[in-house]
Structure formats: structure tokens, C-alpha cells
N, C-alpha and C positions, 0 to 999 in steps of 0.2 A: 504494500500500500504506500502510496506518494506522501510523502509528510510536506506541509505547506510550511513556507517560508514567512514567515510571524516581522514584522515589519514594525519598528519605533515610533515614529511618531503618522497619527492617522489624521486625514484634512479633515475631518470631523469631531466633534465632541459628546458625547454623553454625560449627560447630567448625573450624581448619584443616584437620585429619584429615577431615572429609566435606568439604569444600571441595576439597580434595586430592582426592577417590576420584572427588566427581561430576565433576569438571574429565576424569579419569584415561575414564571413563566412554562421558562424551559424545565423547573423541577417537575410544576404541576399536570406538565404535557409529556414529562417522560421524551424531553427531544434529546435526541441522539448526542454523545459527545462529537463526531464527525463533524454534525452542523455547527453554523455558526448563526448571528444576525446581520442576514444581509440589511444594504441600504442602499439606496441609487434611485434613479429616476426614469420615467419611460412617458413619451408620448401620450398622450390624453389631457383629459383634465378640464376643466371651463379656463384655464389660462392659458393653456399649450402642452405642460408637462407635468408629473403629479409623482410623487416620491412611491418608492418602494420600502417595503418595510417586512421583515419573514424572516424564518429561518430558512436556509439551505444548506447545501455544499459544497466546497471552492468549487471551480472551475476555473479552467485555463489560465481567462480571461482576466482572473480577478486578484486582487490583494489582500492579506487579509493583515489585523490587526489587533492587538491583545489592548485591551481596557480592563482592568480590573477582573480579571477571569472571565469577561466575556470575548468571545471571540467574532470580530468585527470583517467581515467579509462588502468587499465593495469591486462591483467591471471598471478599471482602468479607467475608462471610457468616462465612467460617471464625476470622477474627480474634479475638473472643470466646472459642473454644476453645484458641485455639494460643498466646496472650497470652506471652509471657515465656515459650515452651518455647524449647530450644535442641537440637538435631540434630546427633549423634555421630556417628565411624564405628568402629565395633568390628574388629581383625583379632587375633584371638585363638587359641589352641588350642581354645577352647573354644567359641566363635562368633564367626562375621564377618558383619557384618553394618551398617547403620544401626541406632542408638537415638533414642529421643522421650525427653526429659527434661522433660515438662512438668508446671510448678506449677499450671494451672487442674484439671488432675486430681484429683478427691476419692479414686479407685483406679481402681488398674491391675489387668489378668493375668499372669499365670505370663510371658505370650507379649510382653510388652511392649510390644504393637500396639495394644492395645484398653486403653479408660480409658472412665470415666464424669465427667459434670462435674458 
């Protein structure tokens, strides 16, 4: 089996608070040590593009990177867009949830998911 190449510093941030939830996550879902939390962006969205957010596992493609025993998996590709975002977790009366706090963003939606660059 390919052991992946664990990378220092990742263009992204996690908050403790999501650090905390996806850790909380992964026990309660029984996910695979293999996987990791991917993060990246894809076409769609009411703005153009709208973030990704899951577990998977590497590929090729992708980089990964250790935060605090989570193992942070991102496509190359996506770096450009996600530069200096950093990833919240919200538990609120009002919404629980993940946020994307990212500055390559020119705007966002209502929904928080979808941003254009």
C-alpha cells in the first residue's frame, strides 16, 4: 500500500471547533483510518463554485496534510481557490453547521457554500 506524503504547512486553516467536530465525526461514523477530510471546490453553486467538504482517499492528484490528527487531503488544483480560507464549525441556535471563510473570494451567497473568484 502507497503511504502518502504528509506535507507542513497546509493553505488552509481549521478552526479547533471543526477540528473538534470532524475528529467527533469520523469516530461516530466508524471512517476508515485510510481516509482523510477532503476540501476543495467544484463548479456549481448560485455564484459559480461551491466548496467541497467529505471524507475520502488520496489520490494522485492531491496533497495531503496533518492538523492536529486530522488528516487534511486537498486536488492541487484546488489551492488557488482555497489560499488562506480557514474552516469553522458553527453550533448555534441559529445554524450548525461548517463555514468557509475564504479571502480569494470576490463574493459569496446568502448560503455560504458558493463564492466566485
Amino acid at each position: 500500500m502507497e503511504t502518502a506524503t504528509i506535507q507542513k504547512i497546509s493553505p488552509i486553516s481549521l478552526t479547533p471547533r471543526a477540528i473538534e467536530e470532524v475528529k467527533i465525526i469520523m469516530k461516530d461514523k466508524n471512517v476508515p483510518d485510510e481516509y482523510g477530510l477532503r476540501v476543495g471546490v467544484q463548479g456549481g453553486g448560485c455564484s459559480g463554485m461551491s466548496y467541497l467538504l467529505g471524507f475520502d482517499k488520496k489520490k494522485d492528484s492531491d496533497e495531503v496534510f496533518e492538523m492536529e490528527g486530522v488528516k487534511l487531503i486537498m486536488d492541487k488544483k484546488h489551492g488557488m481557490y482555497v489560499m488562506g480560507m480557514e474552516v469553522d464549525f458553527q453550533d448555534g441556535l441559529n445554524a450548525r453547521g461548517f463555514i468557509f471563510n475564504n479571502p480569494q473570494a470576490k463574493s459569496t451567497c446568502g448560503c455560504g457554500t458558493s463564492f466566485s473568484s
